[in-house]
C-alpha positions as semicolon CSV with decimal commas, in nm:
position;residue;x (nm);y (nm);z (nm)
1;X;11,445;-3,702;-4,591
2;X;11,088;-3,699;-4,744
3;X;10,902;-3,416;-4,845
4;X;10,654;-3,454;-4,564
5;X;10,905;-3,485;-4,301
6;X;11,077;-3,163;-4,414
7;X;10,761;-2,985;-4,444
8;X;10,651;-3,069;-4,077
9;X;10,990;-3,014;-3,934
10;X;10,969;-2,611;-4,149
11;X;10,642;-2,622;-3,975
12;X;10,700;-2,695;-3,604
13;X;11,038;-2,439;-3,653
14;X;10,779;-2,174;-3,823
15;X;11,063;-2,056;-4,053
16;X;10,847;-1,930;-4,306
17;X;11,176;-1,895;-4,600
18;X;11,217;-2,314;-4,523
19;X;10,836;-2,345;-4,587
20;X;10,842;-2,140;-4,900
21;X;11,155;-2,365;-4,981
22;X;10,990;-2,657;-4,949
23;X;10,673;-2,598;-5,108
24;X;10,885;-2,446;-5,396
25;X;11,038;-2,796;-5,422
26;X;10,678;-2,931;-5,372
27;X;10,546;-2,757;-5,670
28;X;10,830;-2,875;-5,897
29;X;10,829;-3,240;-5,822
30;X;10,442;-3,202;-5,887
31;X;10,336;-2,958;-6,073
32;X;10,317;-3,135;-6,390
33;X;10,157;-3,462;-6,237
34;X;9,886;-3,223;-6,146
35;X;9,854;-3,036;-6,432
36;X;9,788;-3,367;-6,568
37;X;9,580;-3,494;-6,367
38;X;9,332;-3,154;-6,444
39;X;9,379;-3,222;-6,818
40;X;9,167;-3,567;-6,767
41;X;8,925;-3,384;-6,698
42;X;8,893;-3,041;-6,849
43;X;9,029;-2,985;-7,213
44;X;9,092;-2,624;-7,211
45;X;9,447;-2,572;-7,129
46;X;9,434;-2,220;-6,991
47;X;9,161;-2,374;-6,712
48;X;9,346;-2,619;-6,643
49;X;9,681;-2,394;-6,609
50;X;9,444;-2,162;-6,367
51;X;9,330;-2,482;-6,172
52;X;9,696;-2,627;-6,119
53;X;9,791;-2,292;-5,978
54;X;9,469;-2,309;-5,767
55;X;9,557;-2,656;-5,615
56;X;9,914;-2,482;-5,514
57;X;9,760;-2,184;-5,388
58;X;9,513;-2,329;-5,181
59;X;9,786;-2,610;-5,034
60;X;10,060;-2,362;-4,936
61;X;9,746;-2,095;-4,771
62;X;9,657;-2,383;-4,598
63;X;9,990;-2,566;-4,555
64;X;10,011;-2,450;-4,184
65;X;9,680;-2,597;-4,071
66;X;9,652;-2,928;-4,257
67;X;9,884;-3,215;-4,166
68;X;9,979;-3,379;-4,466
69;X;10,089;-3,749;-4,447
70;X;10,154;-3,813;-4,832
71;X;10,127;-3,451;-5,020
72;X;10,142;-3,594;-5,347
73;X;9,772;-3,774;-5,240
74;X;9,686;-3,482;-5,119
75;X;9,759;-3,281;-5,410
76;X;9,636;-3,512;-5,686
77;X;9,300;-3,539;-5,443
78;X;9,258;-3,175;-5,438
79;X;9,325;-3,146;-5,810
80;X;9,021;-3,394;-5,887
81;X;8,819;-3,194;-5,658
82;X;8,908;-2,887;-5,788
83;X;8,829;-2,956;-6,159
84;X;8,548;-3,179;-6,075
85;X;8,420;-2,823;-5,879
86;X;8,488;-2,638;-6,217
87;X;8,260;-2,895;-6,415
88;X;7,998;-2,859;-6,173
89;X;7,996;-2,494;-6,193
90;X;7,988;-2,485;-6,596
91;X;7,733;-2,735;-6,560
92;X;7,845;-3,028;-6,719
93;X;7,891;-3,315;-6,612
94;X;8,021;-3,633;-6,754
95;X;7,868;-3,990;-6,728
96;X;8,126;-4,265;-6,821
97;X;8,070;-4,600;-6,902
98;X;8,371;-4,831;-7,052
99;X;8,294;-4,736;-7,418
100;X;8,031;-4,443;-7,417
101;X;8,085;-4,084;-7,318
102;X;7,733;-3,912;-7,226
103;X;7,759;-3,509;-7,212
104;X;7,460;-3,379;-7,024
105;X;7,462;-2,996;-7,090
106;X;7,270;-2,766;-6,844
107;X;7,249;-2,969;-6,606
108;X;7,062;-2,815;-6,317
109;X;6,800;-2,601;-6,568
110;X;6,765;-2,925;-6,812
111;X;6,782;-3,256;-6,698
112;X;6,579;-3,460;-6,935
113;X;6,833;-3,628;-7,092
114;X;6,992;-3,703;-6,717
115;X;6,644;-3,849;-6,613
116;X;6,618;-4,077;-6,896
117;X;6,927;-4,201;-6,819
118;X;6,834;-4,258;-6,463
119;X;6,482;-4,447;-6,602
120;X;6,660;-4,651;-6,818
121;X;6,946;-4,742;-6,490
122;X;6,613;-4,837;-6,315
123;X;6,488;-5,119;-6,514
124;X;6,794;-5,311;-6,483
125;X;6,995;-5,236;-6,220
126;X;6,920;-5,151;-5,803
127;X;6,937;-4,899;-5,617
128;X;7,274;-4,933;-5,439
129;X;7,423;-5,015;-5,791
130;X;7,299;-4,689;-5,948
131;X;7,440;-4,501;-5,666
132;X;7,785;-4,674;-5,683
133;X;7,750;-4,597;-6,076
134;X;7,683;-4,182;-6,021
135;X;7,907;-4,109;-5,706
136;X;8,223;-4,238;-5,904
137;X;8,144;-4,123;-6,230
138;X;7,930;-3,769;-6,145
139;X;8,060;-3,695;-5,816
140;X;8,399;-3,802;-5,856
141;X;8,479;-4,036;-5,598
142;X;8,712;-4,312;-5,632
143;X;8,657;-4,696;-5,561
144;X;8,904;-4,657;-5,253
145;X;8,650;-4,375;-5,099
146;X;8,349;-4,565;-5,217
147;X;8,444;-4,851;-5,043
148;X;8,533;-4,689;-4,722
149;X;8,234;-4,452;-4,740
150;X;7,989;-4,791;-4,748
151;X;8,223;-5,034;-4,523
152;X;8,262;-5,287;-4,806
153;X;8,580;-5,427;-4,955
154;X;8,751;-5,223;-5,262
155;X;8,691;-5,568;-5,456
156;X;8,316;-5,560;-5,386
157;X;8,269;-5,234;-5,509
158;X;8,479;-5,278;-5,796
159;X;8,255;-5,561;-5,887
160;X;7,941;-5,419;-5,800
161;X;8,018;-5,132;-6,001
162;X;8,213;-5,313;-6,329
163;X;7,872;-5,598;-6,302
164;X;7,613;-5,303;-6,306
165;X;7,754;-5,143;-6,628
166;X;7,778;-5,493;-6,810
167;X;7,396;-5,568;-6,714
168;X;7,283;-5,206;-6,770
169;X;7,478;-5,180;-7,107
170;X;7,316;-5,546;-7,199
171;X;7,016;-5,442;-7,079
172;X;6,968;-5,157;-7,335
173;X;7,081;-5,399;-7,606
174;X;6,833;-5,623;-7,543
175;X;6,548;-5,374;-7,523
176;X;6,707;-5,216;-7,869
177;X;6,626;-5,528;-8,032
């Protein structure tokens, strides 16, 4: 029997000992895949530690009014929110591109180095490709939520996306020379 099936079956029999059972086994099946999953994004290991026990806490408080239909989704989803949350509250945030890694420090108080970025997105690249480019890589969304979030096929916003940062990166190559 799955995890989720057990869980829901604890659930609807509110026996709260087979619910701390089961999220026991929960957290041991997972625990490391989301430890992991923090560590891609924060380097610090005693944040991350915190935020893995954060993503367990906040599942099993809420375990009785969520329905879970895949909890290791769920978990790994709540883990990027949660350390994408702790980024945005240190204010940092990360701008990825396939081979450069942009820090932008302070970045509600000083955004220069943001803007410029921004400009520079501007000259070669739309709107709607700018956007795709800053809700994956600043707010954290995948191409899966993207896609559904717009009503456009994964493949089109995978290629939208992958086609802006070739033309913005050769873009700024060109103007370099």
């Amino acid at each position: 029997m799955t995890l989720e099936k057990k869980l829901k079956q604890a659930i609807k029999s509110n026996d709260i000992i087979k619910i701390h059972n089961i999220f026991e086994e929960i957290y041991t099946m997972y625990g490391k895949l989301i430890y992991f999953k923090i560590s891609q994004y924060i380097d610090n290991s005693l944040d991350v530690e915190e935020l893995t026990q954060d993503v367990f806490v906040s599942f099993y408080n809420n375990i009785l009014h969520i329905e879970v239909l895949d909890i290791k989704y769920y978990l790994v989803t709540a883990a990027k929110n949660k350390a994408i949350d702790f980024l945005k509250k240190k204010e940092i945030s990360t701008i990825v591109d396939d081979k450069s890694l942009y820090e932008i420090e302070d970045f509600t108080s000083n955004n220069s180095q943001f803007n410029e970025i921004i400009d520079a997105m501007k000259c070669f690249l739309n709107d709607f490709e700018i956007e795709i480019i800053l809700k994956h890589n600043l707010d954290g969304y995948s191409f899966k939520e993207l896609s559904k979030m717009y009503k456009k096929p994964l493949n089109t916003i995978l290629s939208i996306y992958h086609r802006s940062l070739k033309k913005f990166k050769k873009g700024n190559e060109d103007n370099e020379r």
